[in-house]
C-alpha positions in Angstrom: 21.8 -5.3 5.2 19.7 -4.4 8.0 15.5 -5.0 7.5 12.9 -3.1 9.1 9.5 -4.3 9.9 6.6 -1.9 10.9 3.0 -2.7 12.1 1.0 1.0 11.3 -2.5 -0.4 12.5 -5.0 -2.8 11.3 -3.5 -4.5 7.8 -1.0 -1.8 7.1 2.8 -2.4 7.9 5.9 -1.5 6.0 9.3 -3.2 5.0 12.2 -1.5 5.0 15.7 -3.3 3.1 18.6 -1.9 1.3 17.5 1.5 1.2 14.1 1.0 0.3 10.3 0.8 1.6 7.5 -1.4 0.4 4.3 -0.4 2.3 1.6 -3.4 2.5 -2.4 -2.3 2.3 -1.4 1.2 3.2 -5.3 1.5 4.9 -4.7 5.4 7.1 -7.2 7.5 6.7 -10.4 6.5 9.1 -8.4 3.6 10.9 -8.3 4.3 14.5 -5.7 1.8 15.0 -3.3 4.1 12.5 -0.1 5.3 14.2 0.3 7.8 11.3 -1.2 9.7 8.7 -0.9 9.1 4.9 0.9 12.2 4.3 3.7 11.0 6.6 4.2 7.5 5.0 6.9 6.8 2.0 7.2 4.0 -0.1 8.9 3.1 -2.9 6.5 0.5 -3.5 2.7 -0.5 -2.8 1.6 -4.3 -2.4 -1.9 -4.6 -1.9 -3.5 -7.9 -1.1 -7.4 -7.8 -1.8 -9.3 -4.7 -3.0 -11.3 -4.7 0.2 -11.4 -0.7 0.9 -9.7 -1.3 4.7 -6.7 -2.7 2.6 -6.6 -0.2 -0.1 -6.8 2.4 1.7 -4.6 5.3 0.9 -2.8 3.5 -1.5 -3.8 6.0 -4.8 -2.9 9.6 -3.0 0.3 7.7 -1.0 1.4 6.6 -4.9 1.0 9.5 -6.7 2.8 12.0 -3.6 5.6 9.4 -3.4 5.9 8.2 -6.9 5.6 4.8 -5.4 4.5 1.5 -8.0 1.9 -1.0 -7.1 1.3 -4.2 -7.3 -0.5 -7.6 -5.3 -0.4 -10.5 -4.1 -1.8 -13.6 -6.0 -2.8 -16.1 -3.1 -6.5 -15.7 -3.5 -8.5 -15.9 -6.7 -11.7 -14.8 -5.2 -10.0 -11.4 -4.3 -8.4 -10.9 -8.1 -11.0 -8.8 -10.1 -10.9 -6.0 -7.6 -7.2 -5.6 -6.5 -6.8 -5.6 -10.2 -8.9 -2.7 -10.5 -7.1 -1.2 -7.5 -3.7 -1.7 -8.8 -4.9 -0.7 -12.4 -5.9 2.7 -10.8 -2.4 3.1 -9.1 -0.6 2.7 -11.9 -3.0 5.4 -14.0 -2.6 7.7 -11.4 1.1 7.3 -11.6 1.7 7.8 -15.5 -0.6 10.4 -15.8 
């Protein structure tokens, strides 16, 4: 199985293994260091690891176009209560 790394600009990069694509703090629109928009991004899945808006992002219009699921990391506490919320709103965007 061949893997695929990508480096999109600032926080964002993407992952791509055995047919599918994890995109990491999918942050697009307003980043000048972007290589492309959020319209032209897939994913499969969304990780997200803080709620800080630069690693958010996109993350809520990229999920509901793609049907993408979120999620996040876990390696800092202080970071928790927002990525929660951030996650939370993903996956209401998605079922509804």
């Amino acid at each position: 199985m061949s893997i695929k790394f990508l480096w999109y600009g600032h926080a964002a990069l993407g992952l791509e293994a055995g047919g599918k694509r994890l995109l990491i703090d999918p942050f697009f629109s307003g980043n000048p260091a972007a290589s492309l928009r959020p319209d032209e991004v897939t994913a499969d899945y969304i990780l997200i690891s803080h709620g800080h808006g630069d690693h958010v992002g996109d993350a809520v219009a990229i999920a509901k176009r793609t049907g993408a699921t979120g999620s996040r990391l876990k390696a800092s506490k202080r970071h928790t209560p927002s990525t929660s919320a951030a996650v939370f709103i993903i996956r209401s965007v998605i079922s509804n």
